[in-house]
C-alpha positions in Angstrom: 0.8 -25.5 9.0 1.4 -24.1 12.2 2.9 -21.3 11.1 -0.6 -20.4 9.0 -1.9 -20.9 12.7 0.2 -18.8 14.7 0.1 -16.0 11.8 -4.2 -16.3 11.8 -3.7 -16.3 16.0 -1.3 -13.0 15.5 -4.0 -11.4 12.8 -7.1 -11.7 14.9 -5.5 -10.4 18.3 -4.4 -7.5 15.8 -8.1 -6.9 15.2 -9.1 -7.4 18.5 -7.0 -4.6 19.5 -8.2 -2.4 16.7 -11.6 -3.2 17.6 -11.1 -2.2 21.3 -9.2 0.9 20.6 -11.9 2.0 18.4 -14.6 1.1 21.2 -12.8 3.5 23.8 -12.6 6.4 21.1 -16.4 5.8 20.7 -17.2 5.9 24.4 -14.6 9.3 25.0 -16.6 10.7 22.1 -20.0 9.5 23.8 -18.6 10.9 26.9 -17.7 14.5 25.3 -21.1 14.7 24.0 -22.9 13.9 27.0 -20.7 16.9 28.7 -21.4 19.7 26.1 -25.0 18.8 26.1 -25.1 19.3 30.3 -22.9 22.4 29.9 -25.5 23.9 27.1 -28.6 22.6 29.6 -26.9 24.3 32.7 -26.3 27.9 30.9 -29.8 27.9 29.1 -31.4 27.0 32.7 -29.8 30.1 34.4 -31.0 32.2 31.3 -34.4 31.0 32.3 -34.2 31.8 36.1 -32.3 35.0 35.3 -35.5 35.5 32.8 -38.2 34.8 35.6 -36.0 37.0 38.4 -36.6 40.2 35.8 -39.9 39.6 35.0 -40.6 39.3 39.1 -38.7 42.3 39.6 -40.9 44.1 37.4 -43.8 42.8 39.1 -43.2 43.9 42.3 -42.1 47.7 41.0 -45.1 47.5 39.2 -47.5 46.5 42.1 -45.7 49.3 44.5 -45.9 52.0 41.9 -49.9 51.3 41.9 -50.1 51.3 45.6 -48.6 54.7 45.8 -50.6 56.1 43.6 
């Protein structure tokens, strides 16, 4: 009888373990996600200023070729 005990003790830790291995994959997985997404957010943000720089640029070369005409 108490070795049926001590077995079921040994077989849940087992799992337990599992179970909290797999947690910490999911949350380094999470984790890897969440940095590709901020990487992807940060490079399409300087596209945008880089975009609205240009577009100023040719504004003002715009506006100062009109004025000297």
């Amino acid at each position: 009888m108490e070795e049926e005990e001590e077995e079921e003790e040994e077989e849940e830790e087992e799992e337990e373990e599992e179970e909290e291995e797999e947690e910490e994959e999911r949350e380094e997985e999470e984790i890897q996600c969440v940095h590709g997404n901020t990487i992807i957010i940060i490079i399409i943000t300087i596209i945008i200023i880089i975009i609205i720089i240009i577009i100023i640029t040719i504004i003002i070369i715009i506006i100062i070729i009109v004025e000297e005409q």
